[in-house]
C-alpha positions in Angstrom: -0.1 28.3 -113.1 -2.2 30.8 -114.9 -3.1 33.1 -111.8 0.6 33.0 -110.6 2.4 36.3 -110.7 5.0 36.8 -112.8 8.4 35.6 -111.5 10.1 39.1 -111.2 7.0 40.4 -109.6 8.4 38.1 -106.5 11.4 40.0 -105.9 11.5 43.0 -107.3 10.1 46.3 -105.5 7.5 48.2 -107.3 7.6 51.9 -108.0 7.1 53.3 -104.8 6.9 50.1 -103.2 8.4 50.2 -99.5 10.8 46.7 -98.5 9.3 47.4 -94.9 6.0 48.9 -93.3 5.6 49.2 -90.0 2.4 49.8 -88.1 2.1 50.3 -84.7 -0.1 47.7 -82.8 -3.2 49.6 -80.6 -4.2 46.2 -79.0 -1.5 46.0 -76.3 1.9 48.2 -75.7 4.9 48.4 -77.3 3.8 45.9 -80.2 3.8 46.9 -83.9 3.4 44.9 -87.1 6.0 45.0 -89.7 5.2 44.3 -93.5 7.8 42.9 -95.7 7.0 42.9 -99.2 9.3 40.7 -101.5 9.9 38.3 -99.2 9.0 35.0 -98.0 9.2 32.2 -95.3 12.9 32.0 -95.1 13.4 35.7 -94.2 10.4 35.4 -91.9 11.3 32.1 -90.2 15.4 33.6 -89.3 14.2 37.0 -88.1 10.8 35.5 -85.9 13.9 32.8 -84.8 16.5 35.6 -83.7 14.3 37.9 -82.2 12.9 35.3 -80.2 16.4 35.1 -78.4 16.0 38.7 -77.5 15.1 38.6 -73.8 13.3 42.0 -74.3 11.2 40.7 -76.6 7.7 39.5 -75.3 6.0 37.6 -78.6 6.9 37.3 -81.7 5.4 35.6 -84.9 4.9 35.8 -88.3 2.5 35.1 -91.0 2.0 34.6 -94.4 -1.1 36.3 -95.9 -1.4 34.6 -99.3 0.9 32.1 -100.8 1.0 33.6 -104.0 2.0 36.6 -103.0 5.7 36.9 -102.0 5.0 39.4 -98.4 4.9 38.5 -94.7 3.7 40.3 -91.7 6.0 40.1 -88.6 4.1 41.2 -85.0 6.8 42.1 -81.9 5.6 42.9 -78.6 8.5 44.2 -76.5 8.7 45.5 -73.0 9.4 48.9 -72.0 13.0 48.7 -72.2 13.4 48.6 -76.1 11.1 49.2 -79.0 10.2 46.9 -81.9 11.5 49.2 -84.7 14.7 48.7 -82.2 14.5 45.1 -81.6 14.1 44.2 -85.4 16.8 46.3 -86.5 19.0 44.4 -84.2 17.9 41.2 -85.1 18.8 42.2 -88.7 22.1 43.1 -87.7 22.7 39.6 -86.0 21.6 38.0 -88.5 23.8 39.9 -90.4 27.2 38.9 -89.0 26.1 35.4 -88.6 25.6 34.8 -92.3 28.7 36.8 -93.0 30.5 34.3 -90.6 29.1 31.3 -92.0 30.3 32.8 -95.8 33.9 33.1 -94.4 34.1 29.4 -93.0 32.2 28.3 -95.9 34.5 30.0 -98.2 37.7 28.7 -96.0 36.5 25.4 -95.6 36.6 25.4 -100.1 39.7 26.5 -100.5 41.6 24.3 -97.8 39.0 21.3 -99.8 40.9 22.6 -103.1 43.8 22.9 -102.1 43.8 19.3 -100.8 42.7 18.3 -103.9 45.1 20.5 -105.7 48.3 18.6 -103.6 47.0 14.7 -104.0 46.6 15.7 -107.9 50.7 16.3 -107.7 
């Protein structure tokens, strides 16, 4: 496409660029809107998914503001016992150990595979 960015323009941070912007919310309490640049719907979709499990967290969603662009804006509404800064870091960190569990059995489960294979080749 001709109006499409260029490919490392998706990924990689400009000078200055920030990975995350937060902005606090005026329209209702303990809300803010977080701007990821260099990301797109699969970091959105797993954090908007994890922080929904949060029991402190009131509403959550996010949005894509142009398809060509590779950014997302996440909005969290908490309640007074956490904030969103707090909430989202969390939610990073879960999401964190649960991809670095699902590495370790995916890594596990290929080795015990090769090592299969490895013993019916003898």
């Amino acid at each position: 496409m001709a109006n499409a960015p260029d490919r490392f323009e998706l990924f990689i941070l400009g000078e200055g660029e920030k990975k995350v912007e937060m902005k606090p919310d005026t329209r209702s309490p303990n809300t803010a809107i977080f701007t990821f640049n260099k990301e797109d719907h699969t970091l959105g979709n797993l954090l908007r998914s994890q922080l929904a499990k949060n029991d402190d967290v009131l509403f959550v969603a996010y949005k894509v503001p142009h398809p060509l662009f590779a950014t997302f804006d996440l909005r969290v509404q908490t309640t007074e016992n956490t904030t969103p800064k707090d909430a989202v870091v969390n939610a990073c960190k879960a999401l964190i150990g649960e991809l670095t569990n699902l590495r370790n059995n995916m890594t596990r489960e290929f080795e015990l595979k090769r090592m299969a294979q490895d013993e019916n080749l003898r």
